[in-house]
C-alpha positions as CSV (number, residue, x, y, z in Angstrom):
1,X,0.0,0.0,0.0
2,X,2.9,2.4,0.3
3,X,4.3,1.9,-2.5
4,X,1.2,2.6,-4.2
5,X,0.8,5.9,-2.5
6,X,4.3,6.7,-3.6
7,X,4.4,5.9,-7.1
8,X,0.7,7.4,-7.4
9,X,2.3,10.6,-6.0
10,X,5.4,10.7,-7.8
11,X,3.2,10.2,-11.1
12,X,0.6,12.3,-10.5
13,X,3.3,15.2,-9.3
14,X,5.2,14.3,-12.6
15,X,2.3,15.4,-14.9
16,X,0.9,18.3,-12.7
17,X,4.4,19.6,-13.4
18,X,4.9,18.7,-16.9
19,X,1.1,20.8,-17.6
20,X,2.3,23.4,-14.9
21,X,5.4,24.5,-17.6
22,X,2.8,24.6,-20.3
23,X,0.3,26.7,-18.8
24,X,2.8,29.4,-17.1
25,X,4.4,29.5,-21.1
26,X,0.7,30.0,-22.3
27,X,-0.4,32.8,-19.8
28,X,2.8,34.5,-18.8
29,X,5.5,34.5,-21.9
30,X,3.5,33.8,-25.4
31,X,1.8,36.6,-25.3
32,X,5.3,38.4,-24.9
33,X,6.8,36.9,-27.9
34,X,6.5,39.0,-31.4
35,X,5.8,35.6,-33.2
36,X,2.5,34.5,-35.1
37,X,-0.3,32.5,-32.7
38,X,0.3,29.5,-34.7
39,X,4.5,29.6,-33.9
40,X,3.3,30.3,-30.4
41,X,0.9,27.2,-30.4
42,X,3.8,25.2,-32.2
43,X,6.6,25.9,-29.2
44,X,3.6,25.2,-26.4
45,X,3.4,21.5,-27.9
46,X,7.2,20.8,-28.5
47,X,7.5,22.2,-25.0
48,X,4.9,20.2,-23.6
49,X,5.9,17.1,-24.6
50,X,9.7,17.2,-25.0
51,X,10.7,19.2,-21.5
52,X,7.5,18.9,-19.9
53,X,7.8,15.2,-20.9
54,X,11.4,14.6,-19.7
55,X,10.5,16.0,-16.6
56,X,7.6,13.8,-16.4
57,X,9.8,10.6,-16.8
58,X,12.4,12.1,-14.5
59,X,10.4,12.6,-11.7
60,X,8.6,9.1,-12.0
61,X,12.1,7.3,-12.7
62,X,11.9,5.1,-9.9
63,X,8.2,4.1,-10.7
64,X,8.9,0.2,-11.1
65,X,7.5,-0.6,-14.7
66,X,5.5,-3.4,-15.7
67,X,4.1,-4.6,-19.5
68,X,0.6,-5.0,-19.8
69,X,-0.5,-7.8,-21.4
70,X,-2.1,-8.4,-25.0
71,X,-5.5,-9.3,-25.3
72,X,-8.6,-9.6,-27.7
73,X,-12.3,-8.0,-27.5
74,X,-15.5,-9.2,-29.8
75,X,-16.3,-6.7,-32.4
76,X,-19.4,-6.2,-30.7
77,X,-17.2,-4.7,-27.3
78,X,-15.4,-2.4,-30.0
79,X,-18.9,-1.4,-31.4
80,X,-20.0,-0.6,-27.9
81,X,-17.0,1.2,-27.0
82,X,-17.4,3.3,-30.0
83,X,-21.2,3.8,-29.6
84,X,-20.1,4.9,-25.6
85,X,-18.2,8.1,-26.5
86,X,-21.3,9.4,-28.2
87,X,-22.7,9.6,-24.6
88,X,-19.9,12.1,-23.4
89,X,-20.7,14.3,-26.8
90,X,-24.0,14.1,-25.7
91,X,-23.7,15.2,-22.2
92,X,-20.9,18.0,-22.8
93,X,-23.8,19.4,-25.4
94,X,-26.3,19.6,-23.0
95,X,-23.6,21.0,-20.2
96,X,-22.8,23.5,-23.2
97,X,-26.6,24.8,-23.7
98,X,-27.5,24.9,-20.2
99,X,-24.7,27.2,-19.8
100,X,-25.8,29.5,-22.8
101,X,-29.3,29.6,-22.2
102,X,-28.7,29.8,-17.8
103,X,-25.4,31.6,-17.9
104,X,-25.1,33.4,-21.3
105,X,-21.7,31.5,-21.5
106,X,-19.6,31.1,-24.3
107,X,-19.7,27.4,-25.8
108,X,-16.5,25.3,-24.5
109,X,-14.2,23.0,-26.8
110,X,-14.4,24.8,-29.5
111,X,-11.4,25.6,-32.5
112,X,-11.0,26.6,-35.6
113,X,-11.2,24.3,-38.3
114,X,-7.4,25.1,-40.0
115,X,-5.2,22.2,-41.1
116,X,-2.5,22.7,-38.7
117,X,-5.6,22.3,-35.9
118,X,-6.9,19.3,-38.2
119,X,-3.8,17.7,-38.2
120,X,-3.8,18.3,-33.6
121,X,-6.9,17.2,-32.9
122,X,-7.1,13.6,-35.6
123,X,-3.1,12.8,-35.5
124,X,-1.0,14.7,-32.8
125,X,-3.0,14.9,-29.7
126,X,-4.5,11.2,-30.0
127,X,-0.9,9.4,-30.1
128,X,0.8,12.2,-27.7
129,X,-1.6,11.9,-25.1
130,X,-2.4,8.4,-25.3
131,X,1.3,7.7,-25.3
132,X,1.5,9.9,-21.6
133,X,-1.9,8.9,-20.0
134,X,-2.5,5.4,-21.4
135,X,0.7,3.6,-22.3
136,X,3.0,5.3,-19.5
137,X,0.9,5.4,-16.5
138,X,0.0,1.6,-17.6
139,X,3.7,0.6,-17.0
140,X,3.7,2.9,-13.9
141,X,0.4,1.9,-12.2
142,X,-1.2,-1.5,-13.8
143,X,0.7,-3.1,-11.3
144,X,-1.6,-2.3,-8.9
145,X,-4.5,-3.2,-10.7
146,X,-6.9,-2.5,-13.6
147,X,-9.9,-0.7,-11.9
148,X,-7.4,1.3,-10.1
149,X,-5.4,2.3,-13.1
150,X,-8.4,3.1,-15.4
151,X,-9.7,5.6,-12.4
152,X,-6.2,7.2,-12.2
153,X,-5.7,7.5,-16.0
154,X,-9.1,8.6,-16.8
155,X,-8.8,11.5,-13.9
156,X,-5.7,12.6,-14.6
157,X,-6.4,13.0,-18.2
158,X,-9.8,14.7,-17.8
159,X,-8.4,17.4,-14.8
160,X,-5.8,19.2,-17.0
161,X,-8.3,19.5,-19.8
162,X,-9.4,21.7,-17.6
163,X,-7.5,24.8,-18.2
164,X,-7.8,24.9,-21.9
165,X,-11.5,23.8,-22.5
166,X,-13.5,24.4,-19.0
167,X,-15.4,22.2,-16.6
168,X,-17.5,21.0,-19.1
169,X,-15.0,19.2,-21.1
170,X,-13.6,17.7,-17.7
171,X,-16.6,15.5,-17.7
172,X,-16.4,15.2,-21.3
173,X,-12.5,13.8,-21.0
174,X,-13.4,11.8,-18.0
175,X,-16.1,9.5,-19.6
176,X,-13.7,9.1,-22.4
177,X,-10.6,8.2,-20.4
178,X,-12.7,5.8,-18.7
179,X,-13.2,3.9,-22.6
180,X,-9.6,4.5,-23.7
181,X,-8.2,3.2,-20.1
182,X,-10.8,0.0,-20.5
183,X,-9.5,-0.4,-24.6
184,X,-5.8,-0.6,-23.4
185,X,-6.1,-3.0,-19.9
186,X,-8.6,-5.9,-22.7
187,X,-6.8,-5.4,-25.6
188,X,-2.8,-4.1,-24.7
189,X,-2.4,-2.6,-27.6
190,X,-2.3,1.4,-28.0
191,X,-3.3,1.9,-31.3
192,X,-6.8,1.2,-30.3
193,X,-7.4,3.8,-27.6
194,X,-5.1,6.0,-30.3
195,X,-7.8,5.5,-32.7
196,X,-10.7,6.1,-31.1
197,X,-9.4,9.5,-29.8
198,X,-8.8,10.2,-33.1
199,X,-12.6,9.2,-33.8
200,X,-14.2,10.9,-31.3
201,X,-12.0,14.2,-32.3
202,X,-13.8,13.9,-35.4
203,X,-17.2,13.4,-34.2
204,X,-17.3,16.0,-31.5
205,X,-14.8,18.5,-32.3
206,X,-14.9,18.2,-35.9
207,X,-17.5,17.4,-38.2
208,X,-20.3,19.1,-35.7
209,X,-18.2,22.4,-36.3
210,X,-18.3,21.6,-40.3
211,X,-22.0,21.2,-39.8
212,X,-22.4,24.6,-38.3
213,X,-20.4,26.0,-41.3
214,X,-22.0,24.3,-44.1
215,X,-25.7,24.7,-42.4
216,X,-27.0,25.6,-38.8
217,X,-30.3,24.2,-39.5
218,X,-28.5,20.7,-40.0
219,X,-27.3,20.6,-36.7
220,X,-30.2,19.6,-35.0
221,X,-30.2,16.7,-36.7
222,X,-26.6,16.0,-36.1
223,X,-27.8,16.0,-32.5
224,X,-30.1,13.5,-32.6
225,X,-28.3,11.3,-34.6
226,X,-25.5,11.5,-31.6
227,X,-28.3,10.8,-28.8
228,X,-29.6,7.7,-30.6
229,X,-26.1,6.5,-31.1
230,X,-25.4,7.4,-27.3
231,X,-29.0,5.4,-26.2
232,X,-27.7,2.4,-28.4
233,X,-24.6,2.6,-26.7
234,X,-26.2,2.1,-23.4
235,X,-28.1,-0.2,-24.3
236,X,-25.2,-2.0,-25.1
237,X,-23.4,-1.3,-22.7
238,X,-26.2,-2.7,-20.1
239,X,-26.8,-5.9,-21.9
240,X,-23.3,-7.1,-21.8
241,X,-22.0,-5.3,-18.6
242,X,-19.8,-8.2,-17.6
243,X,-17.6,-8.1,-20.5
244,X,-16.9,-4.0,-18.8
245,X,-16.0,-5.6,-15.3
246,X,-12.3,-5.8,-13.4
247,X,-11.4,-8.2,-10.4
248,X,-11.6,-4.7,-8.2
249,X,-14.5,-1.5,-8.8
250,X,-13.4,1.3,-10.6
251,X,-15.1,3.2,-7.9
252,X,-14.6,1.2,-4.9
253,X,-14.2,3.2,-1.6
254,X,-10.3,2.2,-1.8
255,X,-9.5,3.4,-5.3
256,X,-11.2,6.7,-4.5
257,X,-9.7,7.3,-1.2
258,X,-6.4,6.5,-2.5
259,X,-6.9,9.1,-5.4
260,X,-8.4,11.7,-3.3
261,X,-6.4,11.8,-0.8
262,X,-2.9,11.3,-2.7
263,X,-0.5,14.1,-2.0
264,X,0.2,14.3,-5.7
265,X,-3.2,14.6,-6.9
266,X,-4.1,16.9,-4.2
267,X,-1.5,18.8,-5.9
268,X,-2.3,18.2,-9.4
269,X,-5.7,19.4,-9.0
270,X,-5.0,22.7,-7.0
271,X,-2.7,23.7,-10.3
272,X,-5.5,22.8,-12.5
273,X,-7.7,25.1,-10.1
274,X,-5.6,28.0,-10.2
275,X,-4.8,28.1,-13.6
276,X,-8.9,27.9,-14.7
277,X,-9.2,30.8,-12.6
278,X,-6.1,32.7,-13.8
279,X,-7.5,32.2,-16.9
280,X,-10.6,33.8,-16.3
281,X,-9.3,36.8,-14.5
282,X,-6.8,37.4,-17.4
């Protein structure tokens, strides 16, 4: 048990810092430099993941590593997988209009459709942080078992979304972290959780903003196209819940003690905290 709080601390510490050296470049020294936004968004991403990386790995160095192990799903576990993420578009939409219509808040996730953005969203950010929150933290923390990575992975992943997309897309990440942790543990092979990130890029960050351009009025039915996708999902989902279960809960007292009160993720989350309000106050 201590070495599980450890290496969960010395993980968890080890991205909060890698995301910290993003966000102080983003708010404190882009805006300083006389260079285009896209040059600016180039150097945050190279940073991120090259000395925020290495300082990740540094810290976490003497995390004992493990390989995970291969393994094969039924196409119909893929097809519910796939069907699942449709249920986090679905609720971030709903999140998103309450806020409009309640708040008079400005719609979250959102980016322009450029090919350097295209390029982010279906090729760079699916193998860069799938490679971080799925593949390393599964040789850092499988060891101590599946449910207990998945709920690690999939928290850690959603809570520094927070900063560049808002609360809503916390919950959004969170859901989907839960399905890309789950793909990894059954299957052991990163390409899947790759590829559906890449897939549900497209279907909630993409192609809803092409409907919008090519015609508003087709976007409601875009939406319920998603919900029926997201009901089947369900569906699915209930009907063969056993093939979705671990030896241990995802969200058994233990596993959520041992996240919430981890030093490191105590820490993690007061950065993500500060920085969403920074951000606002800027």
């Amino acid at each position: 048990m201590e070495n599980k709080t450890k290496d969960l601390t010395k993980v968890s510490f080890g991205i909060a810092i890698m995301f910290l050296l993003s966000w102080i470049y983003g708010f404190f020294i882009a805006g300083c430099l006389p260079i285009s936004n896209l040059l600016k968004s180039i150097i945050l991403l190279v940073g991120l993941y090259t000395i925020g990386l290495g300082l990740f790995i540094y810290i976490t160095k003497d995390v004992t590593e493990n390989v995970y192990k291969k393994g094969k799903l039924s196409i119909k576990t893929y097809l519910t997988c796939f069907l699942l993420q449709f249920c986090a578009l679905v609720l971030t939409m709903l999140i998103n209009v309450l806020l409009i219509v309640f708040l008079n808040a400005t719609p979250t996730g959102t980016d322009s459709l450029s090919l350097p953005m295209l390029f982010t969203l279906l090729v760079v950010a699916p193998i860069l942080e799938e490679f971080v929150f799925r593949h390393i933290f599964a040789k850092k923390l499988l060891k101590y078992g599946e449910a207990f990575f998945v709920l690690v992975s999939a928290f850690c992943f959603c809570i520094v979304h927070g900063v560049s997309a808002g609360i809503p897309t916390i919950i959004y990440t969170f859901i989907l972290g839960l399905i890309w942790s789950y793909l990894l543990v059954k299957t052991g092979n990163i390409w899947i959780p790759i590829i559906y990130h890449s897939m549900s890029n497209f279907f909630g960050a993409v192609l809803s903003q092409l409907i919008l351009i090519f015609s508003e009025k087709l976007f409601p039915i875009y939406f319920v196209l998603v919900i029926l996708l997201a009901i089947t999902g369900l569906i699915l989902f209930v009907r063969n819940k056993k093939d979705f279960t671990f030896e241990d809960k995802v969200f058994s007292k233990d596993n959520l003690k041992q996240l919430f009160t981890n030093k490191g993720i105590i820490f993690l989350i007061l950065a993500t905290v500060s920085f969403m309000l920074i951000k606002n106050i800027i």
